[in-house]
C-alpha positions in Angstrom: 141.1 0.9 17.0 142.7 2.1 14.1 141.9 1.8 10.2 144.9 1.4 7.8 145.2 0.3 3.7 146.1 -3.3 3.3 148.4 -4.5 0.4 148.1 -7.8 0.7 151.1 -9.9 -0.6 152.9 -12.9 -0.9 155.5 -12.0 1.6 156.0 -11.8 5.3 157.4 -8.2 6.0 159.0 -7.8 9.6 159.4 -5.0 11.8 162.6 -3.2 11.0 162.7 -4.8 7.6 162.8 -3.5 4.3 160.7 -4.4 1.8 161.2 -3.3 -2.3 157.6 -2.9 -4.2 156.4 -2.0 -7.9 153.3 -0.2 -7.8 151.3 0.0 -11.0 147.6 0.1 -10.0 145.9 3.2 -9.2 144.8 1.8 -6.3 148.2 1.5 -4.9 149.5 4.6 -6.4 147.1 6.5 -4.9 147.6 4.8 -1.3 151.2 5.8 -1.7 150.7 9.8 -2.6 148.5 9.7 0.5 151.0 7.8 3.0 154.2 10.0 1.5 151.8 13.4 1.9 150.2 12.8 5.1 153.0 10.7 6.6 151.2 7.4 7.6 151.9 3.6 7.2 149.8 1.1 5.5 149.8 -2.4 6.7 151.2 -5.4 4.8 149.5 -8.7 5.0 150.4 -11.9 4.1 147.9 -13.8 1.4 146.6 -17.2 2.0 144.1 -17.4 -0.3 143.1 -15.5 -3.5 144.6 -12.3 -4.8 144.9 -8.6 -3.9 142.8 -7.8 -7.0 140.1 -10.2 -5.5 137.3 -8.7 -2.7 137.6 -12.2 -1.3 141.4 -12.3 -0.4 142.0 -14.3 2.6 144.9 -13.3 4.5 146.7 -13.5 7.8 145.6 -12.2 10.7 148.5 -10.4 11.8 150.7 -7.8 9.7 153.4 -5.3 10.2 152.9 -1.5 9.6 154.9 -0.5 6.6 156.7 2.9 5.9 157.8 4.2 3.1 161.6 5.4 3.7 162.4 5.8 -0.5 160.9 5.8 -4.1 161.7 6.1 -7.7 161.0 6.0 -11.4 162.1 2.6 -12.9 163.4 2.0 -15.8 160.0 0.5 -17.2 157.9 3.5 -15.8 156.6 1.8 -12.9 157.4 3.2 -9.3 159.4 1.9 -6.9 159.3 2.2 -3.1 161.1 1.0 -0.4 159.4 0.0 3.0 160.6 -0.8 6.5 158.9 -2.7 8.8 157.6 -0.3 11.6 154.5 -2.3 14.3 152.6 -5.7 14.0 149.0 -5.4 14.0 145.9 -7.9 14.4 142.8 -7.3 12.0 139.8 -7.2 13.1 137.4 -6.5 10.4 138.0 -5.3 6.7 136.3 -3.3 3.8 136.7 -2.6 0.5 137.1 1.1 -0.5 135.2 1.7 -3.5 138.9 2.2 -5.7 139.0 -1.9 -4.2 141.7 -1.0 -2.2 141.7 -3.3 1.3 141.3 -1.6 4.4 141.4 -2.8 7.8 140.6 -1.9 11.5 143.1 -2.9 13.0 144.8 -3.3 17.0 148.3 -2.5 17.8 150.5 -5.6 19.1 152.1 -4.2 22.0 155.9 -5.2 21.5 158.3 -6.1 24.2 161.3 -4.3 25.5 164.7 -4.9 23.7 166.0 -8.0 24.9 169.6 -8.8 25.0 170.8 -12.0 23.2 171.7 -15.1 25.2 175.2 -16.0 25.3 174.2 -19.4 23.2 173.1 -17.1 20.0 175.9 -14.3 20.6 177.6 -16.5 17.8 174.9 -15.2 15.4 175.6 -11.4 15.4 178.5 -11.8 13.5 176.5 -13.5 10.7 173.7 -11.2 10.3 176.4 -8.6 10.4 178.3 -10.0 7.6 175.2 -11.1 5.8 173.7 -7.2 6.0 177.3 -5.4 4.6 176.4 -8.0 1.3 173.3 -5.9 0.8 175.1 -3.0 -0.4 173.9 0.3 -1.4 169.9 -0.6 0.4 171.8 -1.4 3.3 171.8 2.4 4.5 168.1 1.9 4.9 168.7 -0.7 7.9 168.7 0.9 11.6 171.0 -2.0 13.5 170.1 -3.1 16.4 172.6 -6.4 16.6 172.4 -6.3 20.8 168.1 -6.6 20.6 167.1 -10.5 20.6 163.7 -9.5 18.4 165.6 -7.2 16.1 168.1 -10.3 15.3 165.7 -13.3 15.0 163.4 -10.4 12.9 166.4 -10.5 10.6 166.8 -14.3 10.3 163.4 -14.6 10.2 162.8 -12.9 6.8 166.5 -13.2 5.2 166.3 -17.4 6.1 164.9 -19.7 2.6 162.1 -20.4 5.3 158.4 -20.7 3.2 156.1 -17.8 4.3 153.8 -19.6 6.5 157.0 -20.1 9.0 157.8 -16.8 8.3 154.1 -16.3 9.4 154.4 -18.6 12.6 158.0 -16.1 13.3 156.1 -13.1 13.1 153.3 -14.0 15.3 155.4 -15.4 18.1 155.5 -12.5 20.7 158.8 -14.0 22.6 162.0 -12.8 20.0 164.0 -15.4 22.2 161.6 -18.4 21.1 162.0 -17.1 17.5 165.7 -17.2 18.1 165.7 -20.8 19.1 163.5 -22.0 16.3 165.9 -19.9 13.5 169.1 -21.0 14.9 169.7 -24.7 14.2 169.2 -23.2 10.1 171.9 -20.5 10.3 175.1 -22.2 9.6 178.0 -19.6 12.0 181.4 -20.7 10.8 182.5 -21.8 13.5 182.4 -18.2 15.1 
């Protein structure tokens, strides 16, 4: 058992994804200084009822670890990081620090190995691929891994107009290959 922060969000962030923030309470800011100084994650949780400034947030069960790979001043003073996606987790309880930031013990979900992509979704890699050079300059921040089944439907999962409790169901199915087939009657190839 481990204990992590919790930012609890309206969004579904997915290992290997990237995820841009604005942090403006000192609760947050503070959580960041300590993950960029000592290196660690917090975990990002999807909300289902509530708010993160409420001690009676209800969220989802299972999150992914988030990293902080980049951050800067914007334009209207606020700070802006950049997460990717690292490990899903299951809660299993929660407390409020006295600053009211969330925090969670927490259980790793043990991932399965890469798993090559069926020859029926091959036809998909070329999307994502094409879709992901769009990105532009936060593409850099991406680590490919267009021949891993989980790292492809993780993709589709999050860059799909899908409403977040799908994206919730996605990210809770342990099977990438069952993600796969759920995502791709929605991604439209091109005939490729």
């Amino acid at each position: 058992m481990e204990e992590i922060a919790l930012f609890p969000l309206d969004a579904v962030l997915f290992p290997g994804g990237l995820l841009p923030l604005r942090i403006f309470e000192p609760r947050y800011l503070d959580m960041v200084r300590r993950c960029v100084r000592e290196e660690t994650v917090f975990g990002v949780v999807l909300i289902h009822a509530g708010s993160d400034i409420s001690a009676d947030v209800t969220t989802a069960g299972v999150g992914t670890s988030a990293r902080i790979v980049d951050f800067q001043s914007l334009s209207d003073g606020l700070l802006g990081i950049l997460c990717r996606g690292e490990r899903r987790f299951r809660t299993l309880t929660r407390r409020i620090a006295r600053d009211g930031l969330h925090l969670a013990a927490i259980e790793w979900i043990e991932e399965q190995q890469a798993r090559s992509i069926p020859q029926e979704y091959q036809s998909l890699v070329p999307v994502l691929q094409r879709v992901l050079a769009s990105l532009g300059n936060i593409a850099r921040f991406i680590e490919p891994r267009y021949d891993d089944a989980g790292w492809v439907s993780n993709r589709f999962a999050e860059l799909l107009p899908i409403d977040r409790l799908m994206q919730q169901r996605l990210l809770e199915l342990d099977d990438p290959l069952a993600r796969l087939q759920l995502l791709a009657p929605m991604i439209e190839t091109g005939g490729d």
